[in-house]
N, C-alpha and C positions, 0 to 999 in steps of 0.2 A: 667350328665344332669344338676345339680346343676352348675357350671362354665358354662354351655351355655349357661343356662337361663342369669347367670349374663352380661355376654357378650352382649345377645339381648336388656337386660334391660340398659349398659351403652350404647349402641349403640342407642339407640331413643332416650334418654337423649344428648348424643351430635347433633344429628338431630336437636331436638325440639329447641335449644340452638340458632344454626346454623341458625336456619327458622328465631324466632325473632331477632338475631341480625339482616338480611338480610330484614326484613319488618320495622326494625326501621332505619338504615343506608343504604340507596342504595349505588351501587354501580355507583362509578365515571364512566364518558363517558370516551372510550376512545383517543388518539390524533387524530388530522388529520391525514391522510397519505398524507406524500412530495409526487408530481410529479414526476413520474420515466419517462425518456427517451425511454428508452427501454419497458416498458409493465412490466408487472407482468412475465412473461418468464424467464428474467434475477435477479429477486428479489429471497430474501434468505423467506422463507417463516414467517418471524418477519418483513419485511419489512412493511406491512400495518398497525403495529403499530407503527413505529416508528417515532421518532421527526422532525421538519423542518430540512431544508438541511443549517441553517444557527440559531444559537441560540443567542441571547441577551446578550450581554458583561455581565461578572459575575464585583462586583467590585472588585477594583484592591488594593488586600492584600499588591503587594511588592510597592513601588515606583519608578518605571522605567521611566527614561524620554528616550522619542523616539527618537532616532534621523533619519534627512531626506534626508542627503549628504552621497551619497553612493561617494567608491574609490577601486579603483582595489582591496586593499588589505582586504576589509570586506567579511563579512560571513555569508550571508543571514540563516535562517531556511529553512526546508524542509518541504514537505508536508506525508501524509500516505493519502491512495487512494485503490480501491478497484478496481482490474480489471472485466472490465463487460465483456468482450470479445473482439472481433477484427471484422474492417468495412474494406470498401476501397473508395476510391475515383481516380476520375481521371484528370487531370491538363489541360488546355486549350492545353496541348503540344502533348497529349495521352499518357501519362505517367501512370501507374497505381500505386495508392501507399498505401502501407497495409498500415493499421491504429489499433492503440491497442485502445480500452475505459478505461482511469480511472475515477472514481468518488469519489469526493469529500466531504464524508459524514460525515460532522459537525465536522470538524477539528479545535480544539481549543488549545489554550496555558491553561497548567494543571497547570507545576509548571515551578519558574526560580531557574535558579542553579547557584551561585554567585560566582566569586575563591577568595574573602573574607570569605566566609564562604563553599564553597564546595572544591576549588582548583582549580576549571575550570566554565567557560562558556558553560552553555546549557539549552536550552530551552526544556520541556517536552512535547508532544505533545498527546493528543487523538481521538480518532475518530472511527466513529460509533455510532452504539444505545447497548444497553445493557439491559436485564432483573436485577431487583435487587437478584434476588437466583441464578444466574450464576456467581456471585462473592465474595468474601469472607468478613469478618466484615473491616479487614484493607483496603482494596481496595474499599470499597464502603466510608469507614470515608473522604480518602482521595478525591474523589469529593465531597460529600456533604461537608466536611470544607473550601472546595473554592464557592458551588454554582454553581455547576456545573452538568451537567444532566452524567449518567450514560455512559462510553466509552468503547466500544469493543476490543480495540487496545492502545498499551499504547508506546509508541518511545520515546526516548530520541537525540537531532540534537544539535552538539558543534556550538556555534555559537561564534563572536566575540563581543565584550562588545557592542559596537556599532551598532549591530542588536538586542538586548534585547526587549522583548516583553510585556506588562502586562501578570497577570493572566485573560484568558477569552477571548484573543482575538482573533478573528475567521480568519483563513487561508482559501481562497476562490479560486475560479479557476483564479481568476486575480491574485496569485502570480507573476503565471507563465506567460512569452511574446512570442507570435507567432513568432516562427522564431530563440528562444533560444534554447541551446541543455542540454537536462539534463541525471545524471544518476540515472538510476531504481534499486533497488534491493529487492529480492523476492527469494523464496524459488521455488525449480523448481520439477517437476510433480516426483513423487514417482514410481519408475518401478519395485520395487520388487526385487528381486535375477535373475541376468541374466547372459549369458553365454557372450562369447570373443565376439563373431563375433557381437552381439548388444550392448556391451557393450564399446567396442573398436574398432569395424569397423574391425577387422581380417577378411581375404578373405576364411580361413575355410580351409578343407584337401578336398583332390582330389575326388570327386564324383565317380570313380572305382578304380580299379584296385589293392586291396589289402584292402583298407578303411571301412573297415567294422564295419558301427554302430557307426564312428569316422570321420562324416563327418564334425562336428560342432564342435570338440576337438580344442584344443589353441595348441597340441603337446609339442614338451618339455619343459621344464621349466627352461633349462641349466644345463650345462653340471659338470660332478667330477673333470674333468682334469685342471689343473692351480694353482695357487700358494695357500696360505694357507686359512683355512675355505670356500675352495672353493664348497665344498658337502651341501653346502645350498643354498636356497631361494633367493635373492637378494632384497632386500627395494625397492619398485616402482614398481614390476614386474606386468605387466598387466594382469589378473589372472579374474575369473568369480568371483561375487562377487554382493555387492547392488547396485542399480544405482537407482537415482537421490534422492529428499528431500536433498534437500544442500542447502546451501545458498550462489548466485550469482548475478552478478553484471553486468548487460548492458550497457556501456558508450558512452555518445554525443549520445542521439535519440531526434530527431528534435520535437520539437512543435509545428506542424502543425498546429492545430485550438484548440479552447479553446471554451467551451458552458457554458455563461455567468448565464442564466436563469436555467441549469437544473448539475452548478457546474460540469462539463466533461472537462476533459485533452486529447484530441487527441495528441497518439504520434507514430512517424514515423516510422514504425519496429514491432517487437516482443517483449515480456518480459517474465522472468520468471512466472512460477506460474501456477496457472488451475483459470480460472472461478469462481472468488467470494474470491479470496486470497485477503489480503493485500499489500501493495509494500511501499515502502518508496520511494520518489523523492527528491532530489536534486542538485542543477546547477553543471552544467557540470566542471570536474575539468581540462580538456583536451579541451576545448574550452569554455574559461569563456567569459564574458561579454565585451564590446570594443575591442577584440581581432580579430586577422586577417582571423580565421575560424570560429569565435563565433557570438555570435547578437549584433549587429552594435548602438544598444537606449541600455539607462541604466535603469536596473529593477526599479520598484517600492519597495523602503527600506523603511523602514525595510520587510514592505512588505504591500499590497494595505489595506485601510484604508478606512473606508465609510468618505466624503467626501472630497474625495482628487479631484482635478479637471484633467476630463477627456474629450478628445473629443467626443470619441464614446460613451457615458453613453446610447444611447436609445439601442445600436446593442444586438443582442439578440448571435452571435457569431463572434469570433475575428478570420481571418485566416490568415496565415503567407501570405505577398507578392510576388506577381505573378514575376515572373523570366521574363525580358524581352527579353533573346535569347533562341534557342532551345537545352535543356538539352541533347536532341539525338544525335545532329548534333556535330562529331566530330572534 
């Protein structure tokens, strides 16, 4: 009885504590919530707190001068992006064309990586919003010693000297050009433990005539007979086992449309992942830029910069160029 008492008695004391600090310091408003494209549906449920879809240059710690002459041989950065899911459209031709959504949320330069002082070129990249108790004292020092709001996702993109970035500067859906081909990569949907025929496409054992309760069996696993250590297992052998959480890679998916005002990457196809993952993007290394399968204008380098002069600055989305003959017609 005596320790419960105490308990109740330090338990109103923290209350009482709580109540006045709480009547003499209110409590901060919280931020706006960004414009979502998609509704509250596709939102992670932190989404209604979190920060614009484009934040205020931090200043610039290192000294990077920009350069604006891109050439075959440079190395743009890449973006991180969050698949919202998949649309479709259809082309003046009746073509129908899946389409993936990524979005671009608040994708900033964190840190540069010099090969004076690291041994290589690369730009750090963030993105997302973050709670400050979802991350630890070193990971939180290092945005706040830049000035920089709290990031979900942390990537690192080798770049060449000559795409070097400040610290703070924001990667927006105008990196990327209607009509360029980039590659995605993403980690792909987790299936658990599964047997041959889902895991391998195996056609399975015969539905009668002996097969009993060994309709889905992979059968043998190879044979004793043959030359030496031949009584074992073989390295590669397709076997039941985990399937998918890997990490893979998509290459040359077209960029169809770009949504200016709500930071979206339409791109042409599928990609790994499930709904609300991360992805990395960057330009295609199998159809790079002026190339005779790739996009015909050269990117914006380092990459789009608030006021660089543009044509379309009112469009609210950018779509790749209508095909003037019929894609069907063979």
């Amino acid at each position: 009885m005596h320790v419960a008492s105490q308990l109740a008695s330090a338990t109103r004391r923290r209350c009482t504590s709580f109540a006045s600090s709480s009547s003499s310091a209110p409590l901060a408003a919280p931020p706006l919530a960004a414009s979502s494209f998609f509704g509250a549906k596709l939102r992670a449920p932190w989404a209604a707190w979190r920060r614009p879809l484009a934040t205020p240059a931090a200043p610039q710690f290192l000294p990077v001068d920009v350069t604006r002459e891109w050439t075959p041989q440079s190395r743009r950065v890449g973006a991180l992006g969050m698949k919202c899911g998949m649309t479709m459209e259809w082309t003046p031709w009746g073509e129908r064309l899946p389409l993936t959504v990524i979005e671009l949320q608040d994708v900033q330069v964190v840190q540069v990586k010099l090969e004076e002082t690291d041994g290589f070129n690369a730009l750090q990249l963030g993105a997302g919003w973050q709670k400050r108790k979802r991350i630890n004292e070193s990971m939180a020092r290092h945005y706040e010693s830049r000035m920089l709001p709290l990031k979900r996702r942390l990537r690192e993109f080798r770049v060449t000297p000559d795409a070097l970035l400040p610290v703070g500067t924001s990667i927006t859906a105008r990196h990327f050009v209607p009509g360029q081909h980039v590659d995605v990569q993403g980690v792909t949907r987790g299936k658990g433990f599964q047997g041959v025929m889902k895991r391998w496409g195996f056609s399975g054992q015969p539905a009668s005539h002996g097969h009993s309760l060994s309709h889905r069996s992979g059968g043998s696993s190879g044979g004793a007979a043959g030359g030496m250590y031949a009584t074992r297992v073989r390295k590669g052998m397709k076997m039941p086992g985990n399937m998918g959480n890997k990490r893979r890679t998509v290459q040359s998916l077209l960029v169809y449309k770009i949504n200016v005002a709500h930071n979206l990457v339409f791109l042409k196809g599928t990609i790994p992942g499930s709904r609300g993952s991360f992805v990395r993007l960057s330009d295609a290394k199998l159809k790079p830029f002026l190339s005779k399968k790739g996009c015909r204008t050269p990117p914006p380098f380092p990459t789009f910069l608030p006021g660089d002069p543009i044509d379309d600055a009112d469009a609210e989305e950018l779509v790749v160029p209508k095909r003037d003959d019929d894609p069907l017609v063979m």
